[in-house]
N, C-alpha and C positions, 0 to 999 in steps of 0.2 A: 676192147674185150679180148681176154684169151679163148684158145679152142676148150679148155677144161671149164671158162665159166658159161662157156654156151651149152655146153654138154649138162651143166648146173641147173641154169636155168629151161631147161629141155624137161630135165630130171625131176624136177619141182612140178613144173606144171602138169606134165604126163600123170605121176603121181597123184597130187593136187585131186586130178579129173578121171582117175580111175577108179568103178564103183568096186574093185575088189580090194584094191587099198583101201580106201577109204573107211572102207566096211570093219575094220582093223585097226588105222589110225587116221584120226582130221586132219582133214587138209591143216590144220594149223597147226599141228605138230612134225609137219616136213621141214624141214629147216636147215641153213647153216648157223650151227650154232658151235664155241670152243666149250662152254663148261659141261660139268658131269649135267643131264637133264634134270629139269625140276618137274615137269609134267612125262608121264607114262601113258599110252605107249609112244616112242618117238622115232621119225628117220634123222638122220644127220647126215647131210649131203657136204659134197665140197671138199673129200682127200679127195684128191689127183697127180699124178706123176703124169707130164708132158715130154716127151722126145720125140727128137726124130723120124717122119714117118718118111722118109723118102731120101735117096742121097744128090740125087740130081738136081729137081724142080722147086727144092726147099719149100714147096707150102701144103705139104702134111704134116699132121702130127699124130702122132702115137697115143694114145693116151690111156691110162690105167685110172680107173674109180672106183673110190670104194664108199663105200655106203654105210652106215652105220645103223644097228636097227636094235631097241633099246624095249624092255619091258619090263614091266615089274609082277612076274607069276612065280610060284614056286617050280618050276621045271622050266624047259626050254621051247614048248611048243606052240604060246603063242608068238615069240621070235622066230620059228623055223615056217609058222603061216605065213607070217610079215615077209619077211625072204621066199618067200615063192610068191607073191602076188607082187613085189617088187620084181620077181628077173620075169615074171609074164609080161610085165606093163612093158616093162626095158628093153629086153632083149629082141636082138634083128629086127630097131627100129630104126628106119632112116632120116632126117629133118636136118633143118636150115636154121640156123638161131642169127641173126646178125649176118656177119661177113663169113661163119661158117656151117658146114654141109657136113653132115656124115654119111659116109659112103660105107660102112662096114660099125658093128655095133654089137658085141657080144657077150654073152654070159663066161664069165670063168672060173665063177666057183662062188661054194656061200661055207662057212664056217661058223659054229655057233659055241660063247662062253661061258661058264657060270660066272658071276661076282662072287669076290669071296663076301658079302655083306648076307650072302643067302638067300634074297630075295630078287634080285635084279640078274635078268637073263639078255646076252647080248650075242647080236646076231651081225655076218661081217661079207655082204655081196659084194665081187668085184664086176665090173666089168672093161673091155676093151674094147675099145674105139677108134679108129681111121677116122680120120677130120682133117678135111680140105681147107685150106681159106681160099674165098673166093675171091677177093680183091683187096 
């Protein structure tokens, strides 16, 4: 397991088990998934960028997440609900997945797009992470 799929499956289940997510979209619509979604509303876990967290002790990693958050309204605001009840559940949380720990965990922005299709509203949380491996 890398630190980006621990931080995945963190991310899922947090989600998954938060009543303010949920309340927004089912747990079965959190997912890694590649194609455009076929069900609305949906999160899309699983971009990550991994580097570097440390030049010494080589077992941190850096890591950048991004979140994908998908609906089908005419405006943007039940995507900008979904992205705030995503960086409450998320952010400055600390856990252990496997072999790694997060020791730092942070909100760093949400940005939200139209589809040129006109119906479909997408929303784009990142966060950053410090992650240890533990052995």
């Amino acid at each position: 397991m890398s630190a980006s799929l621990a931080f995945q499956k963190f991310a899922r289940a947090t989600l998954a088990a938060d009543p303010s997510v949920i309340a927004l979209v089912p747990a079965a619509n959190i997912v890694d998934a590649n194609a455009r979604p076929e069900v609305y509303p949906k999160i899309d876990l699983g971009q990550d960028q991994e580097l570097p967290g440390d030049e010494v002790v080589g077992r941190y990693t850096a890591l950048a997440s991004t979140i994908h958050i998908w609906s089908r309204e005419p405006g943007l605001a039940v995507a900008k609900a979904i992205a705030d009840a995503v960086k409450r559940a998320l952010r400055l949380q600390l856990w252990t997945v496997g072999n790694y720990r997060c020791i730092d965990c942070k909100w760093s922005g949400s940005r939200f797009i139209r589809d040129p299709d006109g119906t479909t509203a997408h929303g784009i949380v990142t966060f950053e992470s410090l992650i240890e491996e533990l052995a």
